[in-house]
N, CA, C and O of each residue as an XYZ file, in Angstrom:
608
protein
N      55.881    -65.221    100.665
C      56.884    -65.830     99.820
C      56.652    -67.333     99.749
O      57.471    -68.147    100.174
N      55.509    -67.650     99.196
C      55.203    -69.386     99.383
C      56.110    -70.084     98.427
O      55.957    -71.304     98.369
N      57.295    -69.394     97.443
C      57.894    -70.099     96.585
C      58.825    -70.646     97.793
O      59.175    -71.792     97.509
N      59.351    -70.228     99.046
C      60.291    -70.806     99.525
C      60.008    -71.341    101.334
O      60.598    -71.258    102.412
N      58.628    -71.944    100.738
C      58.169    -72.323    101.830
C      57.122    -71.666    102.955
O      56.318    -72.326    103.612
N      57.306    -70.253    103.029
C      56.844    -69.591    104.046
C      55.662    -69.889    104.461
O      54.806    -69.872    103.577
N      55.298    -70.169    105.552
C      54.220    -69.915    106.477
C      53.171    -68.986    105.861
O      53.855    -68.226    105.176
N      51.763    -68.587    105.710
C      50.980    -68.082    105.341
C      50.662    -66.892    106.847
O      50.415    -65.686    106.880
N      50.803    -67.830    107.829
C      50.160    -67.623    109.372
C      50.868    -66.675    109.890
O      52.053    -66.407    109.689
N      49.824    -65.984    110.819
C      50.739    -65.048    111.075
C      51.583    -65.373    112.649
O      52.272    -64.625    113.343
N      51.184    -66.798    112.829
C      51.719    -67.349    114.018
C      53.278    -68.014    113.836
O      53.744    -68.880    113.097
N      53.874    -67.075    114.989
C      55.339    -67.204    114.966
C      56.358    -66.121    114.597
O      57.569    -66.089    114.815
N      55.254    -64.907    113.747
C      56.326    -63.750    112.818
C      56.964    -63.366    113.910
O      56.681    -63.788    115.031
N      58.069    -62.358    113.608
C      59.037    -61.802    114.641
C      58.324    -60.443    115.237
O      57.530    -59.875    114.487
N      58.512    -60.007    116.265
C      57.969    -58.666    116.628
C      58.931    -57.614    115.939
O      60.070    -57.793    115.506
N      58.226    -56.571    115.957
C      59.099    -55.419    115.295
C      60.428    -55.385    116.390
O      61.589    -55.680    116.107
N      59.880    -54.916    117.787
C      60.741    -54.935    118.925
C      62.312    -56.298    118.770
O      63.408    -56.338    119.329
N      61.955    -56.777    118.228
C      63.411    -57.905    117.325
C      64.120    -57.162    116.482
O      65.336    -57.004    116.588
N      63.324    -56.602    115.487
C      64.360    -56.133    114.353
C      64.800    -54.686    114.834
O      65.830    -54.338    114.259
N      64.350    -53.826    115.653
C      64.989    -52.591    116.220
C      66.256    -53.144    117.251
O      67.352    -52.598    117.368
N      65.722    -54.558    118.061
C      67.230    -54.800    118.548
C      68.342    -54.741    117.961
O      69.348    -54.035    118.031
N      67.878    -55.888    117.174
C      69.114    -55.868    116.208
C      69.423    -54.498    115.274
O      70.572    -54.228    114.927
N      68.168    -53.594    114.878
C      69.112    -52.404    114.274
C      69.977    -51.687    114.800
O      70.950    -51.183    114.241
N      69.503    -51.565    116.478
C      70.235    -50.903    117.475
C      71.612    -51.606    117.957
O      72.521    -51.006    118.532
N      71.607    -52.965    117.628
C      73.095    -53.648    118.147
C      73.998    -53.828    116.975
O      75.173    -54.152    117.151
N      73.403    -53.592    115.551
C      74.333    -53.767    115.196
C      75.629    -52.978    114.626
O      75.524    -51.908    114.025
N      76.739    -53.558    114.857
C      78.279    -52.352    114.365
C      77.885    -51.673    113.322
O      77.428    -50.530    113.338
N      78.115    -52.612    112.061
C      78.228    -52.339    110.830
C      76.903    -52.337    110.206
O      76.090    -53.037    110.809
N      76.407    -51.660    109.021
C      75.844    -51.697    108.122
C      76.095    -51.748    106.588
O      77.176    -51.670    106.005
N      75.165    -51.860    106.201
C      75.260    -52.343    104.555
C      74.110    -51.362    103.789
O      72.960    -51.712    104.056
N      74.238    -49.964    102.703
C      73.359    -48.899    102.922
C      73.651    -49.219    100.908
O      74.696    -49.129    100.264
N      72.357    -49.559    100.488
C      72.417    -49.586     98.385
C      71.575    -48.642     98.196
O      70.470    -48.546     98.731
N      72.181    -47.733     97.245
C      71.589    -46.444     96.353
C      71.877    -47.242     94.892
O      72.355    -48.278     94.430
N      71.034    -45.603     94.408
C      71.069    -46.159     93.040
C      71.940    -44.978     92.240
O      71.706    -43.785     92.433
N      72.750    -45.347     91.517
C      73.418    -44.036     90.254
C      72.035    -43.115     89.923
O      70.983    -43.170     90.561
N      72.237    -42.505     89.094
C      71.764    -41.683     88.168
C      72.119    -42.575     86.719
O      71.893    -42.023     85.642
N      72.543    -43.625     86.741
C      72.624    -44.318     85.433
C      71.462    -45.677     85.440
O      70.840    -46.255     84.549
N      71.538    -45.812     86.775
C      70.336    -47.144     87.520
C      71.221    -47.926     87.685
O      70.769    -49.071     87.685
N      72.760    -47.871     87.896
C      73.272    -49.158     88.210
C      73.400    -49.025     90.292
O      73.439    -48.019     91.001
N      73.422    -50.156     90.576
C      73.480    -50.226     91.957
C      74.975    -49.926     92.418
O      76.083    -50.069     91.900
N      74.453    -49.404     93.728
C      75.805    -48.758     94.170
C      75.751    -49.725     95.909
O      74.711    -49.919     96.539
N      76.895    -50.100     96.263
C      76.484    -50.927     98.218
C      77.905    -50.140     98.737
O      79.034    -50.091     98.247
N      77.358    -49.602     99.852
C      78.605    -49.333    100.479
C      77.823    -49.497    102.267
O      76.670    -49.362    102.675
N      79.453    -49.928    103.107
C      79.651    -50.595    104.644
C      79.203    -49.202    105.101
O      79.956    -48.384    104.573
N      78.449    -48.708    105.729
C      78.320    -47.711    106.783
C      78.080    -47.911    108.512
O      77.526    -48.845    109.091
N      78.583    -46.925    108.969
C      78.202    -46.827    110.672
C      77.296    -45.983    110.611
O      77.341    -44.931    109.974
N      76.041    -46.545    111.539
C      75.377    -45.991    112.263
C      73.870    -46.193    112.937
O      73.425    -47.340    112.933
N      73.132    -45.216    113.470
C      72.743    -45.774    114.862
C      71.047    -45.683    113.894
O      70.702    -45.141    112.844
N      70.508    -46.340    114.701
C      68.689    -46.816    114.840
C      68.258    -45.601    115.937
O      68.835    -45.561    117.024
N      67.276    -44.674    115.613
C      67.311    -43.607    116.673
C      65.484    -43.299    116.609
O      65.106    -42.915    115.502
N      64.833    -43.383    117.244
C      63.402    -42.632    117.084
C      62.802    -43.218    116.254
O      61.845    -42.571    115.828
N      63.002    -44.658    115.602
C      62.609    -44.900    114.572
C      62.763    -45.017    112.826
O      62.065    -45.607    112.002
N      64.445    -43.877    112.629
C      64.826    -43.671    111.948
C      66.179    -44.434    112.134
O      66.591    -44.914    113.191
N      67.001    -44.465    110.501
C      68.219    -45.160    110.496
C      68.965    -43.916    110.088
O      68.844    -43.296    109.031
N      69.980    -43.584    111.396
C      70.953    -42.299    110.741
C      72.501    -42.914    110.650
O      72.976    -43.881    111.245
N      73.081    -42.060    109.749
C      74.399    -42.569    109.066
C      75.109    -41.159    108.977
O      74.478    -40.116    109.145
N      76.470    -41.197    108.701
C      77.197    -40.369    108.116
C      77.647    -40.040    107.491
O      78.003    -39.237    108.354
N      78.353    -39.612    106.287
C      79.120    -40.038    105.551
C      79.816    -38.566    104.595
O      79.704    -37.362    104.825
N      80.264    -39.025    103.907
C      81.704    -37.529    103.136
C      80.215    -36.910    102.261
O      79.423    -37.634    101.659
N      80.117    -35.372    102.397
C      79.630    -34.874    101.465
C      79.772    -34.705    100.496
O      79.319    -33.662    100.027
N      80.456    -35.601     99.681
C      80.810    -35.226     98.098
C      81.016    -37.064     97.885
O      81.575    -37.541     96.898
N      80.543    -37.749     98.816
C      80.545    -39.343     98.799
C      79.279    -39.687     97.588
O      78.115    -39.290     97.632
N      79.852    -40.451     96.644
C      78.961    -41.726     95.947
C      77.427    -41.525     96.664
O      76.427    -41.007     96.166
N      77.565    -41.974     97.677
C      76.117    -42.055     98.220
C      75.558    -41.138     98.428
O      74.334    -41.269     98.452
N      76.032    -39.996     98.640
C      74.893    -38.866     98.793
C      74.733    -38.213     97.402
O      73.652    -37.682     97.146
N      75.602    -38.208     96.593
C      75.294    -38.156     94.767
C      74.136    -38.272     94.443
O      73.319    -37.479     93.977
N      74.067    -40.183     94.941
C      72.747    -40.864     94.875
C      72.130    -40.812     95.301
O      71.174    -41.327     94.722
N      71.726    -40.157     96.880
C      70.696    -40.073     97.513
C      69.985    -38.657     97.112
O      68.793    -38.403     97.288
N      71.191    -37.585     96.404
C      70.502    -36.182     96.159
C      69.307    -36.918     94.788
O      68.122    -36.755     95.081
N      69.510    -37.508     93.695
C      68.981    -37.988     92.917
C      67.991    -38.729     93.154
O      66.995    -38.878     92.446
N      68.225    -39.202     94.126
C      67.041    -40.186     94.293
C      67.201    -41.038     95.618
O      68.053    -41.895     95.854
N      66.050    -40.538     96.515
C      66.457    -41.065     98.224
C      66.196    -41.942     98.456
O      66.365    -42.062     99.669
N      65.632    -43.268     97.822
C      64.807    -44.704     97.671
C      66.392    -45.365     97.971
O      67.385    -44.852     97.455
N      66.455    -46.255     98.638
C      67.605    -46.498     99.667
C      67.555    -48.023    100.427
O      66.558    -47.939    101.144
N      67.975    -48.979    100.562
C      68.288    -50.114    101.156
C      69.086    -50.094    102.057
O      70.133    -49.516    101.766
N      68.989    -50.708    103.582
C      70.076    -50.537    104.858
C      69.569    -52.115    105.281
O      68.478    -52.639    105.060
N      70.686    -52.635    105.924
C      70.925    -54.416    106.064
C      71.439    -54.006    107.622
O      72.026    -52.966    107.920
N      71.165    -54.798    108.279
C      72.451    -55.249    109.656
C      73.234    -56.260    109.104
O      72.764    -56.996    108.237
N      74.488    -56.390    109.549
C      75.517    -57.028    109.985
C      75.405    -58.298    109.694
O      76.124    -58.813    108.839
N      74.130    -59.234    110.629
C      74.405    -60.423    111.289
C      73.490    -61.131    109.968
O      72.300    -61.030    110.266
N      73.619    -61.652    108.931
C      72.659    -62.274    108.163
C      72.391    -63.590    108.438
O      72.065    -64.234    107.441
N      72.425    -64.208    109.498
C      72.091    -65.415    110.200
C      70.519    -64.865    110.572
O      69.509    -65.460    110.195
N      70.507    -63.510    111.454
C      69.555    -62.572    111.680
C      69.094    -61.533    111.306
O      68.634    -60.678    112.063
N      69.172    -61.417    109.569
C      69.158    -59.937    109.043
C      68.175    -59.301    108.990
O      67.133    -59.932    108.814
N      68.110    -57.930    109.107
C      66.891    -57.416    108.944
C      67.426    -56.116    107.855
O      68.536    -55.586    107.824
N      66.311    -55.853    107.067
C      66.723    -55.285    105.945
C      65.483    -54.396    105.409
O      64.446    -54.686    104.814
N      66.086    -53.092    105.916
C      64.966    -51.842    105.405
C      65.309    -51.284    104.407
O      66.439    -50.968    104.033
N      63.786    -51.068    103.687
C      63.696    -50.071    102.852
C      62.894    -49.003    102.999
O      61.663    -49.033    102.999
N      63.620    -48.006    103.133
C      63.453    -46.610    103.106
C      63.477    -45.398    102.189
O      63.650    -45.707    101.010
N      63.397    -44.594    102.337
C      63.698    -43.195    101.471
C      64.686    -41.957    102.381
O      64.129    -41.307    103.266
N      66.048    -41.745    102.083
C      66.427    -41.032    102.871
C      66.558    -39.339    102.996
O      65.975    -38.677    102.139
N      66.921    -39.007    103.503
C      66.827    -37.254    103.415
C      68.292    -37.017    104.744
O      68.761    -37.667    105.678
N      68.592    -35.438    103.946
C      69.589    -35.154    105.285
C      69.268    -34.542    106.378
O      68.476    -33.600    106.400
N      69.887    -35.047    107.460
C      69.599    -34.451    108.745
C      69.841    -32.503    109.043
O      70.937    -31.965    108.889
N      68.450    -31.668    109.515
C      69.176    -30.570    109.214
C      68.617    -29.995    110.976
O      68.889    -28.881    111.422
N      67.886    -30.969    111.668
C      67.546    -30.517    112.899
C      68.902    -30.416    114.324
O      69.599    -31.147    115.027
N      68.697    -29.436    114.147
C      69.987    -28.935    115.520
C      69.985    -30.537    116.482
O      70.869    -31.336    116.787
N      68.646    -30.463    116.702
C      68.631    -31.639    118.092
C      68.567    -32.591    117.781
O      68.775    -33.485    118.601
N      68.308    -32.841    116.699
C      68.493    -34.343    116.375
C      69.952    -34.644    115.939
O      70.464    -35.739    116.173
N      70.790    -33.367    115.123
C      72.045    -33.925    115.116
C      72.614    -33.759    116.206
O      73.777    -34.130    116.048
N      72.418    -33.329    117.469
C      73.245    -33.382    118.879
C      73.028    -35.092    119.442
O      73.846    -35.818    120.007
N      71.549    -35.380    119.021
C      71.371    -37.178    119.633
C      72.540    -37.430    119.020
O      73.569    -37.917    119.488
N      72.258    -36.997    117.760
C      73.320    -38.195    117.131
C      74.785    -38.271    117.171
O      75.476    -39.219    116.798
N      75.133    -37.277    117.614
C      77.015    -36.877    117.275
C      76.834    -37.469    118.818
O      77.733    -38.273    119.064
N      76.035    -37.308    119.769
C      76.396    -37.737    121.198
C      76.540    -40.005    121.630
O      77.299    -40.685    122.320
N      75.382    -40.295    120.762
C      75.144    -41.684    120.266
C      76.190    -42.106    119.353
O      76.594    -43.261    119.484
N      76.769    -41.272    118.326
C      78.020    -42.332    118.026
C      78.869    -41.986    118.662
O      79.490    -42.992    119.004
N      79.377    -40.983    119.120
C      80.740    -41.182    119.941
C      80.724    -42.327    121.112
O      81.576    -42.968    121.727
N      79.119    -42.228    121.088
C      79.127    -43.487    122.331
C      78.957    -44.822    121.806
O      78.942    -45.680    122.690
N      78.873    -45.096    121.048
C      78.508    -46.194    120.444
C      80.337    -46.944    119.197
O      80.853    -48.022    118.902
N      80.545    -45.550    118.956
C      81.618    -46.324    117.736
C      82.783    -45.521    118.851
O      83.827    -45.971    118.379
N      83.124    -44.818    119.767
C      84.408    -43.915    120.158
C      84.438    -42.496    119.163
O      84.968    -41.395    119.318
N      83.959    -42.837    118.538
C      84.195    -41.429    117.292
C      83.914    -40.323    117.400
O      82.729    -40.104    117.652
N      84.809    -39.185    117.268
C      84.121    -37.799    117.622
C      83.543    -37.155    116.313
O      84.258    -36.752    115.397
N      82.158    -37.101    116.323
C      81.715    -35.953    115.367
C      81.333    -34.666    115.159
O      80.838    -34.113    114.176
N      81.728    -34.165    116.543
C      81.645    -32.495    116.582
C      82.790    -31.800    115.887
O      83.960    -31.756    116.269
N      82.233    -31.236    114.743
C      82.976    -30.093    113.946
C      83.537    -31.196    112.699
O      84.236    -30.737    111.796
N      83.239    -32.427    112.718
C      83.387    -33.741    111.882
C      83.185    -33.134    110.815
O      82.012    -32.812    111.003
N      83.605    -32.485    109.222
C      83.087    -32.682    108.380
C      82.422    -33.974    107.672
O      82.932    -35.093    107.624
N      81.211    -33.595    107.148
C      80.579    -34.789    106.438
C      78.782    -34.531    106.363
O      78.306    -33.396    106.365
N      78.205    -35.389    106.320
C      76.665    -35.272    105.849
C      75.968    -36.237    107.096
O      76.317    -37.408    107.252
N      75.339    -35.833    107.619
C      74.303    -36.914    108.533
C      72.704    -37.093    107.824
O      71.800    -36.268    107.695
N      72.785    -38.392    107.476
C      71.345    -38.677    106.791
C      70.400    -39.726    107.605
O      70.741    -40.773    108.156
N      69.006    -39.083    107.509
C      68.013    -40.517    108.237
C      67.008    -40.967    107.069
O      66.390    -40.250    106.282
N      67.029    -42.511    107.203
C      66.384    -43.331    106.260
C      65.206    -43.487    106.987
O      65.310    -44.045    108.079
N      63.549    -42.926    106.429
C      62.718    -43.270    107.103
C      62.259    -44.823    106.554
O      62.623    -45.141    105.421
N      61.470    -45.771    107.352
C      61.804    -47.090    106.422
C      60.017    -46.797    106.150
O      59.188    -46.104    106.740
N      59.968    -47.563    105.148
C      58.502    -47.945    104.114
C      58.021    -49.384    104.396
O      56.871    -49.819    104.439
N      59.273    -50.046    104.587
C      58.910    -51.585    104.276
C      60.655    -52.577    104.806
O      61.749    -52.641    104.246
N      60.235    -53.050    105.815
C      61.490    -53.809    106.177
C      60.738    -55.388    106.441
O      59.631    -55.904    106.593
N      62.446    -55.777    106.363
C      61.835    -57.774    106.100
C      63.113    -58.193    107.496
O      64.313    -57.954    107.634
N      62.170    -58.845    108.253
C      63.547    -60.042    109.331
C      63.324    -61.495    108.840
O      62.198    -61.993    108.830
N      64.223    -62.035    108.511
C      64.821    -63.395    108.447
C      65.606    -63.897    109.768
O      66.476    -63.240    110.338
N      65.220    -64.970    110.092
C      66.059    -65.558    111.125
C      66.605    -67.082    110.925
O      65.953    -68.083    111.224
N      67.742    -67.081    110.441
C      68.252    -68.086    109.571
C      67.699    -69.652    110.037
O      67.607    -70.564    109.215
N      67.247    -69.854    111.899
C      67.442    -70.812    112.361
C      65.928    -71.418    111.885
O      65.585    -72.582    111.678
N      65.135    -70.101    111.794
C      63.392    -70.520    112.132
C      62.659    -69.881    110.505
O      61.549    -69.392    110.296
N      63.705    -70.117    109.653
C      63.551    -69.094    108.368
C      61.717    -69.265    107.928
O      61.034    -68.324    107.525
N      61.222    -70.661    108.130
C      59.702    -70.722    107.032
C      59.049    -70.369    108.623
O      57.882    -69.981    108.566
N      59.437    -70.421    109.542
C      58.071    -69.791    110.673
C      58.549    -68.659    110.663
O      58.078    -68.091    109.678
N      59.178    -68.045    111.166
C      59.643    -66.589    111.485
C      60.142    -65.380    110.343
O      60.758    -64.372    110.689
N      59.787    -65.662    109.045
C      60.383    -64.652    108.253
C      59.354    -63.635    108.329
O      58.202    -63.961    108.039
N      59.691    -62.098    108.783
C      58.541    -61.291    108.442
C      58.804    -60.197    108.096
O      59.837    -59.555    108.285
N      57.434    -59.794    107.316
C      57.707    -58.249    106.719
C      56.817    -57.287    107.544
O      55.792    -57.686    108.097
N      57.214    -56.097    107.602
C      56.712    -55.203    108.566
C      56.571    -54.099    107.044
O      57.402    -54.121    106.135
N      55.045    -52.983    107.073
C      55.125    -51.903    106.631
C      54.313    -50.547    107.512
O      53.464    -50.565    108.403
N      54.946    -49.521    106.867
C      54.238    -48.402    107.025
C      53.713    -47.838    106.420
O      54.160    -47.501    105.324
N      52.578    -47.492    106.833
C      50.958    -46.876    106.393
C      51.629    -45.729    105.677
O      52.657    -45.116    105.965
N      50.625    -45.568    104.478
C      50.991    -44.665    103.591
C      52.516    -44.373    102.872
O      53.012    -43.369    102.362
N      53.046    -45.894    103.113
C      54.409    -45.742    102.924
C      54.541    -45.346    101.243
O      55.681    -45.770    101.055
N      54.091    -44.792     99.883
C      53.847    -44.856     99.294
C      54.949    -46.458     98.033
O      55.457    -46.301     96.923
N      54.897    -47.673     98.852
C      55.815    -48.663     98.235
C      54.722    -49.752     97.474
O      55.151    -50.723     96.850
């Protein structure tokens, strides 16, 4: 991004091991789909950073899973935009027994919330391409991280 200064070097970027902290600490999230018309849709979600994946919950007949049945290309933010880190992914719903037991066991521990017998949808965003900003060290430390064959 040399329009806003950035560093070329790769001396100083953030480690990945930074932006999983922060995916893992943070409360709240920030999760943008797209309509079926192409207009943007943002809605606040909970939930946890797990294996590599970003899982969430949400009402099965919710806006967002509308949009995610249409089309799973997907944006997820943390919280702290002093320190944001901001993936893009493609999401799909969770349909593995054991992976939804991590997860109903990880948010109750994490938010108090019980999700056993919870109606609703559990989805994981695999990411393609995520960016950390760190507001203090923004032209040394801004970095983008991808994955191989991410097709982005």
């Amino acid at each position: 991004m040399p329009e806003y200064g950035i560093s070329e070097s790769a001396e100083g970027m953030l480690p990945w091991s930074w932006a999983e902290a922060r995916l893992e600490q943070s409360h709240n999230y920030v999760l943008a789909t797209t309509r079926g018309n192409g207009r943007p849709h943002v809605a606040p979600v909970w939930g946890l950073w797990m294996a590599g994946l970003f899982l969430f919950s949400t009402g099965g007949s919710s806006q967002k899973v509308k949009n995610l049945r249409a089309n799973p290309a997907c944006v997820v933010t943390t919280e702290d935009l002093s320190e944001a880190v901001i993936v893009e992914g493609v999401a799909s719903p969770v349909t593995d027994s054991g992976q939804l037991k991590d997860f109903v066991r990880a948010y109750k521990s994490k938010y108090n919330w019980e999700m056993e017998g919870h109606p609703g949808d559990i989805w994981a965003v695999a990411p393609r391409k995520a960016f950390g900003f760190q507001e203090s060290e923004f032209e040394g430390a801004s970095t983008r991280w991808e994955w191989a064959g991410n097709g982005a």
